[in-house]
Biopython code that builds the backbone (N, CA, C, O; Angstrom):
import numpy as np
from Bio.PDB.StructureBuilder import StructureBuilder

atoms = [
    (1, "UNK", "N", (46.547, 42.508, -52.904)),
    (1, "UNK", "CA", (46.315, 41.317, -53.703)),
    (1, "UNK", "C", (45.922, 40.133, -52.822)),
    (1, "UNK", "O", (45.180, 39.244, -53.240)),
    (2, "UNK", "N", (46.363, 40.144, -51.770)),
    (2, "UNK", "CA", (46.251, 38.812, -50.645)),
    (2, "UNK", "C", (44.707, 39.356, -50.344)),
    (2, "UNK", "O", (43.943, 38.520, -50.827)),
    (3, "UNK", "N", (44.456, 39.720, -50.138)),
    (3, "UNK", "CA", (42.694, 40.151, -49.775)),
    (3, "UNK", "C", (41.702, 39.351, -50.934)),
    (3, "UNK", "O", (40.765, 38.611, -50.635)),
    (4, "UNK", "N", (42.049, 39.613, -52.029)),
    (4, "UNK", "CA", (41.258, 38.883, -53.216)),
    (4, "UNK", "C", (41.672, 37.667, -53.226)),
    (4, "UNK", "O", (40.648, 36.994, -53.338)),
    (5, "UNK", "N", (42.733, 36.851, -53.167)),
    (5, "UNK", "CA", (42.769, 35.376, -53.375)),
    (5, "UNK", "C", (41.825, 35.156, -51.842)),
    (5, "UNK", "O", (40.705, 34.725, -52.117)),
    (6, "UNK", "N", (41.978, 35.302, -50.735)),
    (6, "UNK", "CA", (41.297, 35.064, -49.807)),
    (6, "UNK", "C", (39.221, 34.846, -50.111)),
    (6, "UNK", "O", (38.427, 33.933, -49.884)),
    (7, "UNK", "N", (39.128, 35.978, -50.597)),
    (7, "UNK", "CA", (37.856, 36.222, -51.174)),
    (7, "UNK", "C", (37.238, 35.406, -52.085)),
    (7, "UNK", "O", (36.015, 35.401, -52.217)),
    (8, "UNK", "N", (38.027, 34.670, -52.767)),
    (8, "UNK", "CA", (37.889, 33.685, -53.886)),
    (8, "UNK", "C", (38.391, 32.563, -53.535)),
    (8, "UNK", "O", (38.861, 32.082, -54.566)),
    (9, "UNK", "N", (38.560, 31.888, -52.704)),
    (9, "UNK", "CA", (38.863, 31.161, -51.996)),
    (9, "UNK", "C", (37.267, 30.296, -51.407)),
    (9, "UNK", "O", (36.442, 30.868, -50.695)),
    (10, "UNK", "N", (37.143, 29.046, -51.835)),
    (10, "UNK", "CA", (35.554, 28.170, -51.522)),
    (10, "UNK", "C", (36.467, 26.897, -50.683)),
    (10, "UNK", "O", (37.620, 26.464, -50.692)),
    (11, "UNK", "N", (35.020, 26.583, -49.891)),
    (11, "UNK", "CA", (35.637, 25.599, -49.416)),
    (11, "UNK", "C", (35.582, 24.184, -50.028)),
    (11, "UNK", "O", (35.960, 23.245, -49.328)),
    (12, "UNK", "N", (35.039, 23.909, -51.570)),
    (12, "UNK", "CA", (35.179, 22.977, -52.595)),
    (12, "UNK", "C", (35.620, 23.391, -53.333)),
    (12, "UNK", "O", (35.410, 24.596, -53.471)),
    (13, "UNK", "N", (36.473, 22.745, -54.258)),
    (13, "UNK", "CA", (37.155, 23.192, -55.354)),
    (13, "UNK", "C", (36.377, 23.374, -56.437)),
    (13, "UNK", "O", (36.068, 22.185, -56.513)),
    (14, "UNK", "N", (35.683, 23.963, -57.521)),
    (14, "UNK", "CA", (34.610, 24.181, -58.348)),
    (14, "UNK", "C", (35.568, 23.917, -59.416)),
    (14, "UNK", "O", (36.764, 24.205, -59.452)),
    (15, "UNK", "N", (34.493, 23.030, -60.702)),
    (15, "UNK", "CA", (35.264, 22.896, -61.725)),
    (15, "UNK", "C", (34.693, 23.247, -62.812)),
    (15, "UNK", "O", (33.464, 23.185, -62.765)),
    (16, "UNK", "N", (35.226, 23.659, -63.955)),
    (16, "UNK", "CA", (34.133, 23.994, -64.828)),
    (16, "UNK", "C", (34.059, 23.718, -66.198)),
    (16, "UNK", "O", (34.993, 23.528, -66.977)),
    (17, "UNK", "N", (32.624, 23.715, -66.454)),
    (17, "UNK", "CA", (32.094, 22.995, -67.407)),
    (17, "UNK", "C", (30.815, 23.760, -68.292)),
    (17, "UNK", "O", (30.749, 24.988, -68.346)),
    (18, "UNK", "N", (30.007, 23.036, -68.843)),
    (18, "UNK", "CA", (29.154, 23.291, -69.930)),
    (18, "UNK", "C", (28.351, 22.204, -70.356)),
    (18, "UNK", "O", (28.665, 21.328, -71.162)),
    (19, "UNK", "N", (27.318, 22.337, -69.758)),
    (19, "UNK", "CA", (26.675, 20.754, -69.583)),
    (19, "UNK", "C", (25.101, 21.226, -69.352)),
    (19, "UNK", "O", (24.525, 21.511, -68.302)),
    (20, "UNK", "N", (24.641, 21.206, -70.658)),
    (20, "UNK", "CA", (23.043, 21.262, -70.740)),
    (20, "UNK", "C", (22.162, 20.519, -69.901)),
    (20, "UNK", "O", (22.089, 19.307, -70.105)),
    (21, "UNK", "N", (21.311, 21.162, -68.766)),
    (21, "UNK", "CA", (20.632, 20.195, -68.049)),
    (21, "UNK", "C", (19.247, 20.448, -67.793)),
    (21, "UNK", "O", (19.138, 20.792, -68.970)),
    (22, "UNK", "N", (18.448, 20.550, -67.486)),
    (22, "UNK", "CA", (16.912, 20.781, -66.828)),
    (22, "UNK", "C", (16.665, 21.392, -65.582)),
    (22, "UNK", "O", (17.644, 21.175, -64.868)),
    (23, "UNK", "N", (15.960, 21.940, -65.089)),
    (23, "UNK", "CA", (15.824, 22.160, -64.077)),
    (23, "UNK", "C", (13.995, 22.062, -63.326)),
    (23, "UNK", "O", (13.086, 22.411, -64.080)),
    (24, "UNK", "N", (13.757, 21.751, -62.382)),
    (24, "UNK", "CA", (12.185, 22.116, -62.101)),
    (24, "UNK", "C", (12.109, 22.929, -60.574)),
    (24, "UNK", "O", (13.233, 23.267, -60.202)),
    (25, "UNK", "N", (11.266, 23.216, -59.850)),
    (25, "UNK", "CA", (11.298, 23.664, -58.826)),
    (25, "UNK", "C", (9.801, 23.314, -57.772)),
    (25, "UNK", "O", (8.632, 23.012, -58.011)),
    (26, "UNK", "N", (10.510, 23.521, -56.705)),
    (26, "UNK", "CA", (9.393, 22.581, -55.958)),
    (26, "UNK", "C", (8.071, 22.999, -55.961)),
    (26, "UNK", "O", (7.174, 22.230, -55.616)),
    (27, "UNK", "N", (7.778, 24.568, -56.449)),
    (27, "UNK", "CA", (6.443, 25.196, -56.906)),
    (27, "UNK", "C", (6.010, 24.740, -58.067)),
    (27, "UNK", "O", (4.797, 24.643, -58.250)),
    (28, "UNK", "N", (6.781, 24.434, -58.905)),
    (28, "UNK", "CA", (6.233, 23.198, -60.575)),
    (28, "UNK", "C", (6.834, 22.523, -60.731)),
    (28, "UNK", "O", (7.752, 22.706, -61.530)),
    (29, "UNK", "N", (6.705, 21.509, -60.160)),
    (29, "UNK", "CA", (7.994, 19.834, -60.151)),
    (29, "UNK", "C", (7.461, 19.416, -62.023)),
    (29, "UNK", "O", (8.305, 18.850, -62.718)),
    (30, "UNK", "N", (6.672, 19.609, -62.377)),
    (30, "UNK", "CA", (6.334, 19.165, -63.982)),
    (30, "UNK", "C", (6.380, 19.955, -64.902)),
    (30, "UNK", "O", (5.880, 19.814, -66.018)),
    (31, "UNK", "N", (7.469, 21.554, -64.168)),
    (31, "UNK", "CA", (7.407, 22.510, -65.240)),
    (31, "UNK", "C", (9.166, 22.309, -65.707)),
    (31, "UNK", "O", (9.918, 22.978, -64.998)),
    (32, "UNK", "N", (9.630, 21.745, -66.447)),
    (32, "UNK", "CA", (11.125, 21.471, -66.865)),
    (32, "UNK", "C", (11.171, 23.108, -67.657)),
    (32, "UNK", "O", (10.292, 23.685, -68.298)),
    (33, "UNK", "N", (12.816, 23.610, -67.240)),
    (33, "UNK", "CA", (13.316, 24.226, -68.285)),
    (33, "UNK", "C", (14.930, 24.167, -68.326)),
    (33, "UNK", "O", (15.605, 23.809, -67.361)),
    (34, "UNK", "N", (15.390, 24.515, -69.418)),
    (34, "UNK", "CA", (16.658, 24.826, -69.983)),
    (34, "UNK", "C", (17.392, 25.217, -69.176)),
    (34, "UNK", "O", (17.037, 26.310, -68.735)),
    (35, "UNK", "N", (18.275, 24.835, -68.756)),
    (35, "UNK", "CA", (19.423, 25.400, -68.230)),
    (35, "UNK", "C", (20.912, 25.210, -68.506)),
    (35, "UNK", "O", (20.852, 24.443, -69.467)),
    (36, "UNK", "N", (22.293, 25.431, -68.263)),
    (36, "UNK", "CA", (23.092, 25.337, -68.165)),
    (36, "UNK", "C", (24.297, 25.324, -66.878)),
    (36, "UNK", "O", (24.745, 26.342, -66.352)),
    (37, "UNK", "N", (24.609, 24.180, -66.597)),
    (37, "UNK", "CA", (25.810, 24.282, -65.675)),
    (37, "UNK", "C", (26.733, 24.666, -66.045)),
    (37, "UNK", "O", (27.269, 24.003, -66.933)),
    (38, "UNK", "N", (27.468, 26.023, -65.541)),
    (38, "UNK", "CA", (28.485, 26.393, -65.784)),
    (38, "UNK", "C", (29.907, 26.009, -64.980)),
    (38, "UNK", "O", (31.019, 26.019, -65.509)),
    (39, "UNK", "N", (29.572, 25.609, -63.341)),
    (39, "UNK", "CA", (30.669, 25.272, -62.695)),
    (39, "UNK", "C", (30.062, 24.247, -61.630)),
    (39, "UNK", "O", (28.994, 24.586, -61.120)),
    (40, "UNK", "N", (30.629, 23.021, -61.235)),
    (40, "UNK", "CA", (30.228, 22.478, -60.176)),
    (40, "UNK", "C", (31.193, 22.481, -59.486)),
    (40, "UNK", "O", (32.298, 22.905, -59.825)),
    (41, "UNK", "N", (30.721, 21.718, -57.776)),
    (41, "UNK", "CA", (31.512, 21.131, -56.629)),
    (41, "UNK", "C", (30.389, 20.043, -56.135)),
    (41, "UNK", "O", (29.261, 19.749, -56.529)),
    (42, "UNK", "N", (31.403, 19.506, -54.886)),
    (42, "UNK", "CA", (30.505, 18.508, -53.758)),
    (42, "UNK", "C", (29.530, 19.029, -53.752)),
    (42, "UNK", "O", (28.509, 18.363, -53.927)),
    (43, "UNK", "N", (29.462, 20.365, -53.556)),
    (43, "UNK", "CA", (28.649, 21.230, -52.441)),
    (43, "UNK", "C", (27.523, 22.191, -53.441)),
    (43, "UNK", "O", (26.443, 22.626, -53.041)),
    (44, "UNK", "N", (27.967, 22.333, -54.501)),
    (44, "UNK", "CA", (27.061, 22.883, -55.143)),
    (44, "UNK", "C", (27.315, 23.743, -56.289)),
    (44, "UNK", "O", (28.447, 24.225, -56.276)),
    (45, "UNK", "N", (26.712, 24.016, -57.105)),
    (45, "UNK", "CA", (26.496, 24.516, -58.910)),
    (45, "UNK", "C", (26.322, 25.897, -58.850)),
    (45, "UNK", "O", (25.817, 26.638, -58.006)),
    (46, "UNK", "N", (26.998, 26.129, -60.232)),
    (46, "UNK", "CA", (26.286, 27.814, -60.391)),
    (46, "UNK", "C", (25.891, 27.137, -62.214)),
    (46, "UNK", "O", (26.572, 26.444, -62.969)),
    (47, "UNK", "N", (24.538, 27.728, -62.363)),
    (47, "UNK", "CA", (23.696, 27.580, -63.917)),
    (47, "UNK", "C", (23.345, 29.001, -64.547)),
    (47, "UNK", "O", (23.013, 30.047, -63.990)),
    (48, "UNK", "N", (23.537, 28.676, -65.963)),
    (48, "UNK", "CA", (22.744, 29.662, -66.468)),
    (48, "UNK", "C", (21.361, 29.914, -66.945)),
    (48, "UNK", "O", (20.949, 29.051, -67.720)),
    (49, "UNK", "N", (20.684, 30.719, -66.718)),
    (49, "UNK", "CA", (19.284, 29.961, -67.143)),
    (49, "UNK", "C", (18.102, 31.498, -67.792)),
    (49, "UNK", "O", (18.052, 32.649, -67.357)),
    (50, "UNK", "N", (17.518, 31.019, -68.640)),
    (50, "UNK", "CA", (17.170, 32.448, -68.713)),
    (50, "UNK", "C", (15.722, 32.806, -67.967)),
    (50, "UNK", "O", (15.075, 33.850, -67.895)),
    (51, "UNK", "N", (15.456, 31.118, -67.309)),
    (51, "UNK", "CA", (13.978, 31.586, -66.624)),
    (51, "UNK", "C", (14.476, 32.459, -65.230)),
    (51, "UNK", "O", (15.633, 32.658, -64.859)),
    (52, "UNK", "N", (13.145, 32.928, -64.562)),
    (52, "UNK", "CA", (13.462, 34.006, -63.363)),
    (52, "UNK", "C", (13.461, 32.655, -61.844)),
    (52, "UNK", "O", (12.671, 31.749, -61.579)),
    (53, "UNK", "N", (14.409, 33.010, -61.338)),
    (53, "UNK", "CA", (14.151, 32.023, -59.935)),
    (53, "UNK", "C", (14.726, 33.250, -58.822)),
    (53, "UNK", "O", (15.364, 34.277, -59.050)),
    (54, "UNK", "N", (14.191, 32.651, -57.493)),
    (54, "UNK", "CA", (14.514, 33.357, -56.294)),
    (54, "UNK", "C", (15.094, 32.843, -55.759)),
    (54, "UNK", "O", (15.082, 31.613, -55.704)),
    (55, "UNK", "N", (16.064, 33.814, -54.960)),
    (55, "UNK", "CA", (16.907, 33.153, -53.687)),
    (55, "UNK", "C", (16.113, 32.131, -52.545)),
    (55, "UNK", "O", (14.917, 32.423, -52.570)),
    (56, "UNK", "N", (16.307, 31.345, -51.838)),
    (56, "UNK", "CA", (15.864, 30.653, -51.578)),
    (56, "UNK", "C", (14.641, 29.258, -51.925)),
    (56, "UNK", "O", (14.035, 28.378, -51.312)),
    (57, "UNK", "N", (14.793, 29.756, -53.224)),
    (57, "UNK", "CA", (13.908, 29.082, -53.652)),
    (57, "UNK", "C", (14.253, 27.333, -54.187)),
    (57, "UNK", "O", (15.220, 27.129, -54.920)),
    (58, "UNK", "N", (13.396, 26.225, -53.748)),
    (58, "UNK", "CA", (14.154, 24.903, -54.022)),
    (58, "UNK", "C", (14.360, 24.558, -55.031)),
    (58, "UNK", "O", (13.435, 25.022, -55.698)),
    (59, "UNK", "N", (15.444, 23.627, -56.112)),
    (59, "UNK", "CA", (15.257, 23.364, -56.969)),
    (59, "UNK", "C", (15.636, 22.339, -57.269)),
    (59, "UNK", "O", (16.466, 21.970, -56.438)),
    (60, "UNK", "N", (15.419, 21.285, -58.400)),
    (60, "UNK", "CA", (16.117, 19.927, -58.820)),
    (60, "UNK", "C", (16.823, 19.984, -60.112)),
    (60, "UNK", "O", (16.198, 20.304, -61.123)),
    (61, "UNK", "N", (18.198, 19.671, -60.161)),
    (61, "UNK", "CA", (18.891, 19.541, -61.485)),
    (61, "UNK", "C", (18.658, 18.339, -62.067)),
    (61, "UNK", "O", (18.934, 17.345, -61.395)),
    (62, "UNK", "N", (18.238, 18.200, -63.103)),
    (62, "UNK", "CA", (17.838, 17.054, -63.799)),
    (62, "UNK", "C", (19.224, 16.974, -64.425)),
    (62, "UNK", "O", (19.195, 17.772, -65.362)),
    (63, "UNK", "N", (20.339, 16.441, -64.367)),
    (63, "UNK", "CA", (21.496, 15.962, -65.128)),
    (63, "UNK", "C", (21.588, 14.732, -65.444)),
    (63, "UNK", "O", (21.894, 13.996, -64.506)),
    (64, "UNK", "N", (21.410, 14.186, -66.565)),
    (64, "UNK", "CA", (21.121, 12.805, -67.010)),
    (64, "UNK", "C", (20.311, 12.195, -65.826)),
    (64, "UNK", "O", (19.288, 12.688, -65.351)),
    (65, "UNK", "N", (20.907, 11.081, -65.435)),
    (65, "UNK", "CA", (20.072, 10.320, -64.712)),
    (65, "UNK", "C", (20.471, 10.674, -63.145)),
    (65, "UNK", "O", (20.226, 9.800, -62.313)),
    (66, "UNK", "N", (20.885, 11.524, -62.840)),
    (66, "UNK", "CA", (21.030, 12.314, -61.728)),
    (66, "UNK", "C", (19.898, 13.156, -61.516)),
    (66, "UNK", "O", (19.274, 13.803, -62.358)),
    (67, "UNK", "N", (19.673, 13.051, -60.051)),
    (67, "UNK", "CA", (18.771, 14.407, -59.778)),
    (67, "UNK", "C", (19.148, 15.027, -58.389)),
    (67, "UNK", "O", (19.024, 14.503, -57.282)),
    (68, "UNK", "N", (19.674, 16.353, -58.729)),
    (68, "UNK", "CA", (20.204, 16.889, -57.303)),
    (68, "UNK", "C", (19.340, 18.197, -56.735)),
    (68, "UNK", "O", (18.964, 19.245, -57.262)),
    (69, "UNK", "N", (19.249, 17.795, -55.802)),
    (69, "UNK", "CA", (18.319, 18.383, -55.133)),
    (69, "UNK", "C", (18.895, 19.851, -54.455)),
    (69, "UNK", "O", (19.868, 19.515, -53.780)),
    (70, "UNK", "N", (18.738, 21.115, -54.364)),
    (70, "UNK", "CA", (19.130, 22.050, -53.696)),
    (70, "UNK", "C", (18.300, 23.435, -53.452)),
    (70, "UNK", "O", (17.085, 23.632, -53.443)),
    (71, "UNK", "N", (19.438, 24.352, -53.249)),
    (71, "UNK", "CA", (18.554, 25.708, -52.917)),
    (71, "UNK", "C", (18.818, 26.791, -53.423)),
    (71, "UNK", "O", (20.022, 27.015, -53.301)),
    (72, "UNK", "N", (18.216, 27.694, -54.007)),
    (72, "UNK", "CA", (19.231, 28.859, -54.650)),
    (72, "UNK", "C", (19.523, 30.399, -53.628)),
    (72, "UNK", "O", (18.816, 31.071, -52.878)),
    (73, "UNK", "N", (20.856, 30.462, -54.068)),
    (73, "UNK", "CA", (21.505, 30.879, -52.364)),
    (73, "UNK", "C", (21.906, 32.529, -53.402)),
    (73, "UNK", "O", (21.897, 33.559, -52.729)),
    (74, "UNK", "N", (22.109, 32.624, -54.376)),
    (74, "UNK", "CA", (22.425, 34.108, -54.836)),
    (74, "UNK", "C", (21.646, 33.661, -56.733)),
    (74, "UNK", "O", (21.130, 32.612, -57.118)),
    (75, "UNK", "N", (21.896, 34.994, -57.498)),
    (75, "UNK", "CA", (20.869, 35.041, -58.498)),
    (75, "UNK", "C", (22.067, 36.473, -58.926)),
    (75, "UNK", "O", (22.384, 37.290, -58.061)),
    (76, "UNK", "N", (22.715, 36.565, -60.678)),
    (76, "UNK", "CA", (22.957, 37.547, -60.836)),
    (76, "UNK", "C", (22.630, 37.838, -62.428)),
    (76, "UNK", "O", (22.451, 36.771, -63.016)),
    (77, "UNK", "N", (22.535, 38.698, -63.067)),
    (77, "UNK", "CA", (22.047, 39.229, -64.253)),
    (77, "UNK", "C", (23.660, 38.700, -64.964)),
    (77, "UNK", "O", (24.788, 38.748, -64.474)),
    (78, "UNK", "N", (23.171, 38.199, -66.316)),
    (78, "UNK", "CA", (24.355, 37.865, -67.270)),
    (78, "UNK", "C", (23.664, 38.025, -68.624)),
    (78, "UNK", "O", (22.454, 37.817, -68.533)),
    (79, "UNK", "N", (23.942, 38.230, -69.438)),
    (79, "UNK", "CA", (23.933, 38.588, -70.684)),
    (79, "UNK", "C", (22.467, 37.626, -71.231)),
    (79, "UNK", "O", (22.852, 36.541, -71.665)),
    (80, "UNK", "N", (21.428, 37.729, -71.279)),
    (80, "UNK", "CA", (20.115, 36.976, -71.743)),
    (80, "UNK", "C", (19.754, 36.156, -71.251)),
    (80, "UNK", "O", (19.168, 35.208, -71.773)),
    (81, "UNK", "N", (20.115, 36.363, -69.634)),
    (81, "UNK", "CA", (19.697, 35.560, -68.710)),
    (81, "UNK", "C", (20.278, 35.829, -67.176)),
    (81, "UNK", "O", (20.652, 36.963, -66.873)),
    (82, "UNK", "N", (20.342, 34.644, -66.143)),
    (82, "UNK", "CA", (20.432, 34.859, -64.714)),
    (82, "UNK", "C", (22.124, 33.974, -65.022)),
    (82, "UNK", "O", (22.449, 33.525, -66.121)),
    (83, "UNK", "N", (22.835, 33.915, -63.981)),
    (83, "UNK", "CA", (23.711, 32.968, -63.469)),
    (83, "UNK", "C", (22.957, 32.699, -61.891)),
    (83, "UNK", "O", (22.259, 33.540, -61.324)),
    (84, "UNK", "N", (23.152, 31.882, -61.570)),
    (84, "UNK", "CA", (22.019, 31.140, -60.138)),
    (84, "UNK", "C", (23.322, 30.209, -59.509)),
    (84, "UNK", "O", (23.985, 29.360, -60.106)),
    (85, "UNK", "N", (23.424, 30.593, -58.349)),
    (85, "UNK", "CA", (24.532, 29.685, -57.466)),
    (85, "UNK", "C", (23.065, 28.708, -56.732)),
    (85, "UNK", "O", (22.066, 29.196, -56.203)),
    (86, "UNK", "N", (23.413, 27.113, -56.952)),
    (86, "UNK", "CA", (22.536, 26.447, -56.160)),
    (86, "UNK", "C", (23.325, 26.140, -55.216)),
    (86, "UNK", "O", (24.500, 26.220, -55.576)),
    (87, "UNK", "N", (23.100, 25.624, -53.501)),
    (87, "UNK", "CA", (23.834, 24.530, -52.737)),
    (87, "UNK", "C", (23.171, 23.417, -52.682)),
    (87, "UNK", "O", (21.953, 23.241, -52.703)),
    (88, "UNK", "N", (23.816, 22.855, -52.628)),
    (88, "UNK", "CA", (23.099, 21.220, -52.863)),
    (88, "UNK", "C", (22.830, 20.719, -51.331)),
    (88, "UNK", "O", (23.470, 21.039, -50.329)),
    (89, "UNK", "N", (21.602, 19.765, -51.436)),
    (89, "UNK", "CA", (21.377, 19.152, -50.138)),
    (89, "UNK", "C", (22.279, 18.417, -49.928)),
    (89, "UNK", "O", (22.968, 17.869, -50.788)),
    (90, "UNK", "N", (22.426, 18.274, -48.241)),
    (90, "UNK", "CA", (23.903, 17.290, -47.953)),
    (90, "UNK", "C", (22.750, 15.859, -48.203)),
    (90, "UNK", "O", (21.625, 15.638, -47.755)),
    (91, "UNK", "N", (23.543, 15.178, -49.008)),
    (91, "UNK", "CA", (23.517, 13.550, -49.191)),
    (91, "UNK", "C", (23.768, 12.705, -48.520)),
    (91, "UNK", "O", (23.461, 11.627, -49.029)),
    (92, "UNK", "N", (24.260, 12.619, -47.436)),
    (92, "UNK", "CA", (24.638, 11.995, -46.163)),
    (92, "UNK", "C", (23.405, 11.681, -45.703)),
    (92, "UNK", "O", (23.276, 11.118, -44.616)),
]
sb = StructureBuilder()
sb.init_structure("model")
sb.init_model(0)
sb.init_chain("A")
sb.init_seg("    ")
for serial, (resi, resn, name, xyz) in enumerate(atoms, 1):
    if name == "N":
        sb.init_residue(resn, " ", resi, " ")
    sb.init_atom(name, np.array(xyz, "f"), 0.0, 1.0, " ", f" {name:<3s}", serial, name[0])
structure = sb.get_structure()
């Protein structure tokens, strides 16, 4: 059991939520689509989304009047769509 809390263990605390947002990517900065945040941190989001994106690939969360800038670091199949872990650029 000590092996799995270790494993699940981030170094931000992720919180979670449900918060309709946008997304574009730096190959179509004027192509907006649908997405969903399912969990944030400092450090970075996991969304649901049903368009296709790649690992490494850049992207911007349009959340209200926020725009966070990051990278997509994993990509997994969920029920009529992707779940997408972004990390966010450090803001510093």
């Amino acid at each position: 059991m000590a092996p799995q809390a270790h494993h699940d263990r981030r170094e931000a605390e992720r919180v979670s939520v449900t918060r309709s947002v946008e997304l574009t990517t730096a190959r179509a900065a004027n192509d907006y689509f649908d997405a969903t945040v399912v969990d944030f941190s400092e450090r970075g989001l996991s969304v649901f989304t049903r368009r296709l994106l790649s690992k490494g690939e850049r992207v911007t969360v349009h959340w209200g009047q926020r725009r966070l800038v990051g990278m997509v670091v994993h990509c997994r199949p969920d029920q009529n769509g992707t779940i997408v872990g972004i990390s966010l650029a450090d803001s510093r």
